[in-house]
C-alpha positions as a LaTeX table, in Angstrom:
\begin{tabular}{lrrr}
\hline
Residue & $x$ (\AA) & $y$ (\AA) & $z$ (\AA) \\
\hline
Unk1 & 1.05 & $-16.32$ & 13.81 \\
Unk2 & 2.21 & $-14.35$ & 10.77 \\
Unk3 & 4.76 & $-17.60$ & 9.87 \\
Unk4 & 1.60 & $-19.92$ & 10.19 \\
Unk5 & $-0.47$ & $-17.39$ & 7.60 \\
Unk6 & 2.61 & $-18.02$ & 5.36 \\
Unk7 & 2.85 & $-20.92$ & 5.49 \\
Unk8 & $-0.66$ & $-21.49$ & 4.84 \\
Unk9 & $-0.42$ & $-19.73$ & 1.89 \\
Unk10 & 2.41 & $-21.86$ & 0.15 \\
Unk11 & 0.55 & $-25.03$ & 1.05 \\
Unk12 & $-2.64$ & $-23.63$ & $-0.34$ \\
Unk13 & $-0.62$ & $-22.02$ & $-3.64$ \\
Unk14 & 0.62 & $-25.32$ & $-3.65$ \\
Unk15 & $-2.27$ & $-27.60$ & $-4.00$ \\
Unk16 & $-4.18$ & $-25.01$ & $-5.91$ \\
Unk17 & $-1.12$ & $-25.41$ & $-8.76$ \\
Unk18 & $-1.20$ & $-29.37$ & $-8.82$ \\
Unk19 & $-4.96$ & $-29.65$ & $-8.16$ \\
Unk20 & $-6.93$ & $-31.27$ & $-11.23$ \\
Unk21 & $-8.15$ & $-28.50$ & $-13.67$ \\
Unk22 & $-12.05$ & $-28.20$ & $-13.30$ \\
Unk23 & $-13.61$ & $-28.15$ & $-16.71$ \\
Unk24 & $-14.68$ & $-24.83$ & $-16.38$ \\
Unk25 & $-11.48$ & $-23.19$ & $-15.93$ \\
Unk26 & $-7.99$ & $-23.57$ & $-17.60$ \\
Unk27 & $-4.50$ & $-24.10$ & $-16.34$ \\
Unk28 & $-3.39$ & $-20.60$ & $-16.94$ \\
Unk29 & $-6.01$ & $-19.47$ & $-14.27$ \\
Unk30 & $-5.17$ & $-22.41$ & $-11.69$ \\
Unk31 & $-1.38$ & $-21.28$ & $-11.81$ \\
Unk32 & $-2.63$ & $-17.54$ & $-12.03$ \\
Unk33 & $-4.56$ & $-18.30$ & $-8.54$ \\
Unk34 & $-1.95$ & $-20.27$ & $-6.98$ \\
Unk35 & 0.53 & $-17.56$ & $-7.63$ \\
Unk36 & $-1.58$ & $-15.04$ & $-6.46$ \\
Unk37 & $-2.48$ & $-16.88$ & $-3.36$ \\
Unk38 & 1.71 & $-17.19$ & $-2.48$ \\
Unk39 & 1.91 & $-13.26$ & $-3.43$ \\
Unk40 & $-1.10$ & $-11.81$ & $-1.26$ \\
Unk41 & $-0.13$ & $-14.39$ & 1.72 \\
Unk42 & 3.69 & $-13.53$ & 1.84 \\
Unk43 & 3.06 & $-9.87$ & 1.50 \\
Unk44 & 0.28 & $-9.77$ & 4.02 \\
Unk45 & 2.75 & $-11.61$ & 6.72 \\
Unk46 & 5.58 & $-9.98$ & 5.72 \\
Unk47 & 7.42 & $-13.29$ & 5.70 \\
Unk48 & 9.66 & $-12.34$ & 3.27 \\
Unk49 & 11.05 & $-8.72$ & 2.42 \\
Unk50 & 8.11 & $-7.15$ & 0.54 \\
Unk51 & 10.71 & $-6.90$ & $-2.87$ \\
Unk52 & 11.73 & $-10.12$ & $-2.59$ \\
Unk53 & 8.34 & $-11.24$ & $-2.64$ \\
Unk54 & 7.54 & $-9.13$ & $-5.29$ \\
Unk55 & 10.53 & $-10.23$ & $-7.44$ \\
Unk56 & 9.52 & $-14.22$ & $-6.73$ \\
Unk57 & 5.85 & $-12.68$ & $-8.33$ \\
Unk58 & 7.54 & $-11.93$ & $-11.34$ \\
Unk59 & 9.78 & $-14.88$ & $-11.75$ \\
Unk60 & 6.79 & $-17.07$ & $-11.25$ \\
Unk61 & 4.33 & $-15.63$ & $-13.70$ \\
Unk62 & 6.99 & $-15.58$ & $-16.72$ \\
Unk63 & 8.64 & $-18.46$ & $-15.91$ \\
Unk64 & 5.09 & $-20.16$ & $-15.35$ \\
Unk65 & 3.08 & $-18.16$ & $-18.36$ \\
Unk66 & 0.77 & $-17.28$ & $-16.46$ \\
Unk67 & 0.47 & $-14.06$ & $-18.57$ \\
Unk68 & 2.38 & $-11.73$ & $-21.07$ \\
Unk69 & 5.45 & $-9.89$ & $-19.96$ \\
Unk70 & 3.38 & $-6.58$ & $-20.80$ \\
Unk71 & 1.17 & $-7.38$ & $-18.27$ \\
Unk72 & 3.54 & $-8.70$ & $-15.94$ \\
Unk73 & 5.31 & $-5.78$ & $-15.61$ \\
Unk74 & 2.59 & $-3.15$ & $-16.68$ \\
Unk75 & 3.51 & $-1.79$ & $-12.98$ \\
Unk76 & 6.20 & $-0.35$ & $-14.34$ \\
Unk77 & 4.23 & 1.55 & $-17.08$ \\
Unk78 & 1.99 & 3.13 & $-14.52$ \\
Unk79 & 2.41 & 6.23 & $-13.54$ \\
Unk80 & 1.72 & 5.51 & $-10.03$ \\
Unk81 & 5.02 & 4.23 & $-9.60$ \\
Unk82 & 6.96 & 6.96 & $-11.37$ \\
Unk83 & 4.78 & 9.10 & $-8.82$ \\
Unk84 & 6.18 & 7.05 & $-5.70$ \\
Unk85 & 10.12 & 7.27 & $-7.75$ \\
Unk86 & 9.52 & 11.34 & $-7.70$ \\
Unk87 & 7.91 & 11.44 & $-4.08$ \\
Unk88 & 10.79 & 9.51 & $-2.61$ \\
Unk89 & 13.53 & 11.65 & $-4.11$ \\
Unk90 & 11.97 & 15.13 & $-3.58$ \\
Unk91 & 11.78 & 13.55 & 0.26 \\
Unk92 & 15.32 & 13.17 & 0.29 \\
Unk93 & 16.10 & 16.40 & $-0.84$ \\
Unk94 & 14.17 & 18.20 & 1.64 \\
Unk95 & 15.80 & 16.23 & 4.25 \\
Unk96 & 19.37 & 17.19 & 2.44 \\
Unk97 & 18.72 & 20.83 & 2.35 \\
Unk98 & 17.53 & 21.08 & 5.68 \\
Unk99 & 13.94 & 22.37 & 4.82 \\
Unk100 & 11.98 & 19.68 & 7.15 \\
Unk101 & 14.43 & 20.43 & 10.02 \\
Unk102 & 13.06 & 24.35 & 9.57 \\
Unk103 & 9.94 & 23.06 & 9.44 \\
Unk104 & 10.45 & 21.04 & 12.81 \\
Unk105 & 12.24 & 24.31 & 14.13 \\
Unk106 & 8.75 & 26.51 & 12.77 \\
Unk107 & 6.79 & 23.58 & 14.53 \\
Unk108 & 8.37 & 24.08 & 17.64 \\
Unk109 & 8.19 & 28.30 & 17.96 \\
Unk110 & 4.87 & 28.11 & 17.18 \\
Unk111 & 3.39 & 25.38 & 18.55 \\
Unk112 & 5.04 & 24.39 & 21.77 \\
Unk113 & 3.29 & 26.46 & 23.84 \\
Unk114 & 0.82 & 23.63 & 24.83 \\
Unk115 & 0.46 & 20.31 & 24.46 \\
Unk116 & $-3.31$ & 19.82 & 22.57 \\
Unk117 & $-1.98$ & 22.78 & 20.24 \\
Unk118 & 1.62 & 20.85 & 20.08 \\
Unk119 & $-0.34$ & 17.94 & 18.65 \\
Unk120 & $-2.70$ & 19.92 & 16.27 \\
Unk121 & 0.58 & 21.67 & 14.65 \\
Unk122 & 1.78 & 18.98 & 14.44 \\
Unk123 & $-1.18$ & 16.81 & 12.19 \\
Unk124 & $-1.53$ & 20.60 & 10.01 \\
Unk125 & 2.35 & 20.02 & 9.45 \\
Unk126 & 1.98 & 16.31 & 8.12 \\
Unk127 & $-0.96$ & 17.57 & 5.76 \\
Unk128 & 0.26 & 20.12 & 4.29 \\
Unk129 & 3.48 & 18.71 & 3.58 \\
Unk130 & 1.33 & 16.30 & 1.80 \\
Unk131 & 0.66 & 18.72 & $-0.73$ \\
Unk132 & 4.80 & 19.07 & $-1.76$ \\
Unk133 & 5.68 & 15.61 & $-1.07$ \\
Unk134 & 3.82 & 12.62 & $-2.44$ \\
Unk135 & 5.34 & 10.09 & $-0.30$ \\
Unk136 & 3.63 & 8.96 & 3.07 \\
Unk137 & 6.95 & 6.94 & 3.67 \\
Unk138 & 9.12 & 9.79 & 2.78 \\
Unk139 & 7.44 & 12.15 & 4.94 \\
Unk140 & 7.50 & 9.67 & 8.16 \\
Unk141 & 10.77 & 8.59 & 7.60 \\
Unk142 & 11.72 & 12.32 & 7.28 \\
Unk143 & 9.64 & 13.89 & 10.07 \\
Unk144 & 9.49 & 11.06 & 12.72 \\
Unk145 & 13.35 & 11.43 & 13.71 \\
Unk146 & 12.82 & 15.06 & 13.55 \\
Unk147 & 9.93 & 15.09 & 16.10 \\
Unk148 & 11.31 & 12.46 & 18.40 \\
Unk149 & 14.11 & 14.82 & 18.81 \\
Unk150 & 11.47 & 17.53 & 19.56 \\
Unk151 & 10.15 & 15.27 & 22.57 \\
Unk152 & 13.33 & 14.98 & 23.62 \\
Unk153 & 13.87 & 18.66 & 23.86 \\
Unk154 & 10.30 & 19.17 & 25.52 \\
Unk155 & 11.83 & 16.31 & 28.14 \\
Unk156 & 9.05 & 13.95 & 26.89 \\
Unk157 & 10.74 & 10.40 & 28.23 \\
Unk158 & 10.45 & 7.52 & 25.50 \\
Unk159 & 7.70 & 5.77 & 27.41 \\
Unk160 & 6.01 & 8.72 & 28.05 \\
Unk161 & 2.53 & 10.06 & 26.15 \\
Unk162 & 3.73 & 13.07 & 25.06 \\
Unk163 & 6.37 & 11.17 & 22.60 \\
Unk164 & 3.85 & 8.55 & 21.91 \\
Unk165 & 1.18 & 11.06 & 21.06 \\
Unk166 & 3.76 & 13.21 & 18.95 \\
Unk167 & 4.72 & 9.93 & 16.97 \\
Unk168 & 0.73 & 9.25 & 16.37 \\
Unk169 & 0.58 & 12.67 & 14.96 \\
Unk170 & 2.89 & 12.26 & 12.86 \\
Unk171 & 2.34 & 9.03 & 11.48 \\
Unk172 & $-1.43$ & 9.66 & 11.63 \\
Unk173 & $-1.31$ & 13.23 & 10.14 \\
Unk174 & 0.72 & 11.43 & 7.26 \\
Unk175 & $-1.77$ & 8.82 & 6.25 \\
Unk176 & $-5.39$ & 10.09 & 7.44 \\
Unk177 & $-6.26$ & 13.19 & 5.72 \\
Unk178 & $-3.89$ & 12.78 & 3.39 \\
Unk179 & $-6.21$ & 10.28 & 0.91 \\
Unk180 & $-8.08$ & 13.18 & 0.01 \\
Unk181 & $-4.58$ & 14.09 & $-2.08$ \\
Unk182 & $-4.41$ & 11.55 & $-4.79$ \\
Unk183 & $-0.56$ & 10.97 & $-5.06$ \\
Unk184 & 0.14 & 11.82 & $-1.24$ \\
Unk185 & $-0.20$ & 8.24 & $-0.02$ \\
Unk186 & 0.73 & 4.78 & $-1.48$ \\
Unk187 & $-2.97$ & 3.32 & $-1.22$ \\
Unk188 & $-3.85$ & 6.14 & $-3.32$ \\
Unk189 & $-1.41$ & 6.23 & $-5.82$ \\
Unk190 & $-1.82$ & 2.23 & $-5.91$ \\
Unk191 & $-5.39$ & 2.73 & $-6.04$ \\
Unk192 & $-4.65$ & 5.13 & $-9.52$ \\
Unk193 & $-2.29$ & 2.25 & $-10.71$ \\
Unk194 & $-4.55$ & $-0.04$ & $-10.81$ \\
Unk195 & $-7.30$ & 1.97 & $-12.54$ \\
Unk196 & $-4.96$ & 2.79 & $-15.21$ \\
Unk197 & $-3.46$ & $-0.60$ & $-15.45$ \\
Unk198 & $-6.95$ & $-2.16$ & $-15.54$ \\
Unk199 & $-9.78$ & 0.03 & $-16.73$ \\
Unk200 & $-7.92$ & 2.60 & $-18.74$ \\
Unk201 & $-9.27$ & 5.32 & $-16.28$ \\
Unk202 & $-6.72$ & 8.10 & $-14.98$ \\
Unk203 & $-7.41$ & 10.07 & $-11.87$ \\
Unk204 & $-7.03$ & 14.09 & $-12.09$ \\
Unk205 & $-5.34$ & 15.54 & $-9.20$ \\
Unk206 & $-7.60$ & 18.67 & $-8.98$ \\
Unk207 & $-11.49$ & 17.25 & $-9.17$ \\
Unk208 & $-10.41$ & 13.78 & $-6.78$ \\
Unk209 & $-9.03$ & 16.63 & $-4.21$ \\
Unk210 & $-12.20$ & 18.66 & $-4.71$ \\
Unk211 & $-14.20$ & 15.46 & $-4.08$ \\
Unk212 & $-12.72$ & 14.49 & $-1.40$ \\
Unk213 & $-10.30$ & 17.09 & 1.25 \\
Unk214 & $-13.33$ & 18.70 & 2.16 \\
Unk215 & $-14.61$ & 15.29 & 3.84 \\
Unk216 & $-11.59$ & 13.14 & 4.21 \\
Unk217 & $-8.95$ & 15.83 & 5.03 \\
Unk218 & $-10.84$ & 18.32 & 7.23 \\
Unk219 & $-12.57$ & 16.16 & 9.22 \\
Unk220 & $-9.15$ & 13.71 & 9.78 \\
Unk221 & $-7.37$ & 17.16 & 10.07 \\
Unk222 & $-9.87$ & 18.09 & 12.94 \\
Unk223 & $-10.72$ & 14.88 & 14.63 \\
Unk224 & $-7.19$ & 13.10 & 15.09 \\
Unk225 & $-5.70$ & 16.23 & 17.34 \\
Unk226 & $-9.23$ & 15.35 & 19.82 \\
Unk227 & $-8.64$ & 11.72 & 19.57 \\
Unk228 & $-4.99$ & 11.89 & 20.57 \\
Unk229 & $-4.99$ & 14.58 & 23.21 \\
Unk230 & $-7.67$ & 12.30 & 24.85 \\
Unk231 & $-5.89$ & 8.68 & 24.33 \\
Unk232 & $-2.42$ & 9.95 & 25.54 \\
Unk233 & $-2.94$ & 13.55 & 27.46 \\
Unk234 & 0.15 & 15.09 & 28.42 \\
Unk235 & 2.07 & 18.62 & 29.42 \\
Unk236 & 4.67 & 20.68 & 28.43 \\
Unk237 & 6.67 & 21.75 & 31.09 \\
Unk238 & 7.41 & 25.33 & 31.59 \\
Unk239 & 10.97 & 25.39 & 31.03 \\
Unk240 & 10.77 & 23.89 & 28.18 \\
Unk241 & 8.78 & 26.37 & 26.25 \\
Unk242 & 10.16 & 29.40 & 24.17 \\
Unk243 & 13.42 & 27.22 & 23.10 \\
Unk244 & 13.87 & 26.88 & 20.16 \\
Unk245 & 16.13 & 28.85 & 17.96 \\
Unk246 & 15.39 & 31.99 & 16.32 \\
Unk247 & 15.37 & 31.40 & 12.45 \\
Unk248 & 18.11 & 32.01 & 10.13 \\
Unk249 & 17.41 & 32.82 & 6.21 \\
Unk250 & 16.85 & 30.14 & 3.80 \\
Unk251 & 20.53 & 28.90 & 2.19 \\
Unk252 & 19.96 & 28.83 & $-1.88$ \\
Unk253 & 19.51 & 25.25 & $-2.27$ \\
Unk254 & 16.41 & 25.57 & 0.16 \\
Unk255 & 15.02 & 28.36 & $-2.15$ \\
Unk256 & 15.60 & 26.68 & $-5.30$ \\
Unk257 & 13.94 & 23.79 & $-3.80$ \\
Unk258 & 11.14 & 25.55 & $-2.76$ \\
Unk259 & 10.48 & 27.04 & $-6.11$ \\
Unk260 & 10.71 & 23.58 & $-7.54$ \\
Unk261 & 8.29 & 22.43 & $-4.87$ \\
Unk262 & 5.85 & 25.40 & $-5.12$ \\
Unk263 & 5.83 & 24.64 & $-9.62$ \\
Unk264 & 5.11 & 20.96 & $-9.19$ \\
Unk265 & 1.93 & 21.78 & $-6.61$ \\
Unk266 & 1.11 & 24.22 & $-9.19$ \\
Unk267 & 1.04 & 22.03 & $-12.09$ \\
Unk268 & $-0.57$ & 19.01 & $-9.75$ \\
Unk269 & $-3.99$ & 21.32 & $-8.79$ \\
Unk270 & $-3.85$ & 22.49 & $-12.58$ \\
Unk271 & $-3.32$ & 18.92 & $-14.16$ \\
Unk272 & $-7.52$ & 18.51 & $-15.54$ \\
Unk273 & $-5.93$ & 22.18 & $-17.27$ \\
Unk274 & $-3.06$ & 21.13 & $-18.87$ \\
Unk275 & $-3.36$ & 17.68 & $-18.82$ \\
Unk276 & $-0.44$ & 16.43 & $-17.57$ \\
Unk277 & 0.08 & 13.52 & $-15.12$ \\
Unk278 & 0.77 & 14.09 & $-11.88$ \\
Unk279 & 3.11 & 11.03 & $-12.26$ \\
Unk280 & 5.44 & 12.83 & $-15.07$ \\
Unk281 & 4.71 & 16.47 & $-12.48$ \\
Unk282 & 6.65 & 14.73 & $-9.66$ \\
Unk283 & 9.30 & 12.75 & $-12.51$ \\
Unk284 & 10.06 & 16.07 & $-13.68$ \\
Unk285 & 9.91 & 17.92 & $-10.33$ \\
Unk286 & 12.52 & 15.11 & $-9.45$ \\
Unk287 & 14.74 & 15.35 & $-12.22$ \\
Unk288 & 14.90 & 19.38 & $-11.51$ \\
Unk289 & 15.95 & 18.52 & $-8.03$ \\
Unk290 & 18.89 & 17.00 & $-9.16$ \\
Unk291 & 20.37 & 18.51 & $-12.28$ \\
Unk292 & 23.64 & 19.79 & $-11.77$ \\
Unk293 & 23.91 & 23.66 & $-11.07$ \\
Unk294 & 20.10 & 23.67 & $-11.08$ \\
Unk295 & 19.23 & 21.03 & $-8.95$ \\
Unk296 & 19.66 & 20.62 & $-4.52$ \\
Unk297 & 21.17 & 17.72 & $-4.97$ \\
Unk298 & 24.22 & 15.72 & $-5.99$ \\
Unk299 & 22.85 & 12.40 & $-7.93$ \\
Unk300 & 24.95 & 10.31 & $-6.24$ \\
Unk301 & 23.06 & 11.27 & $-2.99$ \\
Unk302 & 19.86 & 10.00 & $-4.86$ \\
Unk303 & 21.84 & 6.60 & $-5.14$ \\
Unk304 & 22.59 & 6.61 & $-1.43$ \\
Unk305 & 18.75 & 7.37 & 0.38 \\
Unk306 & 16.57 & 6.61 & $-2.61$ \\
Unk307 & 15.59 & 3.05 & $-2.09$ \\
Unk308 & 13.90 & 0.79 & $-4.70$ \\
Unk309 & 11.58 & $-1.37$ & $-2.56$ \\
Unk310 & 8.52 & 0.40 & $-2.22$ \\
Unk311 & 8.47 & 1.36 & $-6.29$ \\
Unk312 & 9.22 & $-2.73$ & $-6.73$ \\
Unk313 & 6.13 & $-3.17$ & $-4.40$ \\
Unk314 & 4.08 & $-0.88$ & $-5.57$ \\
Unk315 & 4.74 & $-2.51$ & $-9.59$ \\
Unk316 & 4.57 & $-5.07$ & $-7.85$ \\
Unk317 & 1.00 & $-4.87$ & $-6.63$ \\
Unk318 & $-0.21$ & $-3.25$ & $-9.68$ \\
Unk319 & 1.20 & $-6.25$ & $-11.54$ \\
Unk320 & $-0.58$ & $-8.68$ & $-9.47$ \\
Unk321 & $-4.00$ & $-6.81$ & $-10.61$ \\
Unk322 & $-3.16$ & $-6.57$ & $-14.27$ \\
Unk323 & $-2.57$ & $-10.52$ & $-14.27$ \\
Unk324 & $-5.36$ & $-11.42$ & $-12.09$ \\
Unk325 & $-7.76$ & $-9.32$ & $-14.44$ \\
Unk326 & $-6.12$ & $-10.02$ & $-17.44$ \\
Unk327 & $-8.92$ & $-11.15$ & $-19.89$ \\
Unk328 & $-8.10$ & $-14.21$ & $-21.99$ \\
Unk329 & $-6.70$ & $-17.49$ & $-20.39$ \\
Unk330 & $-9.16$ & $-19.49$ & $-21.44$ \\
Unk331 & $-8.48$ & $-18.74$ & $-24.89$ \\
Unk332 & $-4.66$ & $-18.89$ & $-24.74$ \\
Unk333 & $-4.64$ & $-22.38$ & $-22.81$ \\
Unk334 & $-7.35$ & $-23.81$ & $-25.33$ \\
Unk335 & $-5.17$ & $-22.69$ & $-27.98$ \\
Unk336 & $-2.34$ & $-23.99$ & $-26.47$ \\
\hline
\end{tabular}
C-alpha cells in the first residue's frame, strides 16, 4: 500500500508540473505544488530514506526555482534543528557515560516490585528524562535496549505482555507527556521551526511548559500506566524481584555530565529571563559535553553515534513550510 501512495504521489507531482498554468496562478507555484506533493507523499510512505527524500527536496526547488536558497534552506537557520543537533549528542553521551544504564539499574530497585508500579516507573522515567534530553529519538533509542534487557532479567519472554507493555512505556512515556516540554519531542521542536521560519514568532521554554505540563504531561503521565496495565496485564515473578545490583558511586564523567545537564535545564525553565534560545541552551550544553578535559566525551565518538538524518529531516520539513508559504511567486514569475 505505502508503494502505491508513492507512487501516486510522483504521478500526481508529475502532472501537476506539466499541467497548463491556470491564469490565476504562476509557474513558480505549479512547480512549488508539484514538488511539495513528491515531498509530503515520499515522506509519508517512507518510500525512500527520509534524508534522501529530503535532499531530492532541495535539489528540486533550486534546481527548479521554485524559491530562494534562503528559504530553501532556512531549516538550517532555525533553531529547532540546532535543538535536535544538541538533543542527539547529549543522548549519546549519557549512553557513553553510563548514566541511562544507572537509571535502568534505579528503575529496576525501585520499581520492580510489581508490575502496574513497574510500568508507572517506568512512563515517570521517560518524562523526566525529557526534561535533560530533548530528543524523543535519543531517549528511545537509548532506553528501549536498556529496558528490553530489564524484561529479560524479570524473565518477560519476547512475545510476552510484560515486554510488550515495558516497550509501550517507554516509547509512550517518550512521546505523550512529553509535548508539554517544547524541545523534548520532534513535533514540537518542528512545530517551533516552523513558527520561526514562517511568522517570526519564537516559543519560550518556561510559559509553553506552564501552559501546557499541567494538562498534557500529568494527565499522559497518569493515564498511560492505567491504559497499559489494562491492554497487556502481566506479573513479576517472585524470584525475580530484589535483583538488581546495589549502586556504585557516580565515575567523574557522569558528574560532570550531570552538572552540564542540571545548567542547561536551568537555563531552558529560565530562557523568558535571560532570553536565550533553548536551541543555542542545548548547542552549548553540547559543545560542553565534548570539549576536551571538560567535556564526557571524545569528539570522534560524536562522529560515530551522532547521525545526521533526523536534523536533515527536520530542515527538511521546515524548508518545505518556508517555500510553500513563501510570499511572492506571482510577482517573481510575472517579472520573469
Amino acid at each position: 500500500m505505502s508503494r502505491l501512495i508513492a507512487l501516486t504521489a510522483v504521478l500526481a507531482s508529475a502532472v501537476i508540473f506539466f499541467w497548463p498554468v491556470p491564469d490565476a496562478l504562476s509557474p513558480t507555484v505549479m512547480r512549488a505544488a508539484a514538488v511539495a506533493t513528491l515531498t509530503i507523499g515520499l515522506l509519508a510512505t517512507v518510500a525512500l530514506p527520509e534524508f534522501l527524500t529530503v535532499l531530492i527536496f532541495f535539489f528540486l526547488c533550486v534546481v527548479l526555482a521554485v524559491a530562494a536558497p534562503e528559504v530553501v534552506f532556512s531549516g538550517f537557520t532555525s533553531g529547532a534543528v540546532w535543538l535536535v543537533f544538541g538533543g542527539l549528542i547529549l543522548g549519546a553521551a549519557i549512553d557513553v557515560t553510563g548514566l541511562a544504564a544507572r537509571a535502568a539499574g534505579y528503575l529496576e530497585r525501585v520499581f520492580a516490585s510489581s508490575y502496574p508500579r513497574l510500568i508507572t516507573g517506568t512512563v515517570l522515567l521517560m518524562a523526566l528524562l525529557a526534561f535533560v534530553m530533548p530528543s524523543s529519538i535519543g531517549r528511545v533509542v537509548i532506553m528501549m535496549p536498556i529496558v528490553l534487557a530489564l524484561a529479560a532479567r524479570l524473565d518477560f519472554g519476547a512475545d510476552s505482555n510484560g515486554r510488550t507493555g515495558l516497550a509501550l512505556a517507554v516509547a509512550m512515556g517518550a512521546l505523550t507527556p512529553t509535548f508539554a516540554i517544547l524541545p523534548a519531542s520532534v513535533p514540537n521542536v518542528a512545530m517551533a521551526g516552523a513558527a520561526e521560519a514562517i511568522h517570526g514568532v519564537q516559543l519560550a521554554y518556561g510559559e509553553y511548559l506552564l501552559l501546557h505540563f499541567p494538562v498534557i504531561g500529568v494527565v499522559g503521565i497518569v493515564a498511560l500506566p492505567i491504559f497499559i496495565v489494562v491492554l497487556f496485564p502481566a506479573r513479576i515473578a517472585a524470584r525475580a524481584k530484589g535483583g538488581a545490583a546495589a549502586p556504585t558511586p557516580l565515575t567523574p564523567e557522569e558528574s560532570r555530565l550531570l552538572v552540564i545537564l542540571v545548567t542547561a535545564l536551568a537555563l531552558w525553565a529560565t530562557d523568558s529571563l535571560h532570553g536565550v534560545n533553548p536551541a543555542w541552551v542545548s548547542l552549548g550544553a553540547a559543545i560542553t559535553a565534548i570539549l576536551p578535559r571538560v567535556g564526557v566525551m571524545a569528539p570522534e565518538v560524536v562522529l560515530q553515534r551522532v547521525t545526521l538524518g533526523p536534523i536533515l529531516m527536520l530542515a527538511g520539513v521546515i524548508g518545505l513550510g518556508a517555500v510553500v508559504s513563501s510570499p511572492g511567486w506571482a510577482g517573481r514569475s510575472a517579472a520573469g
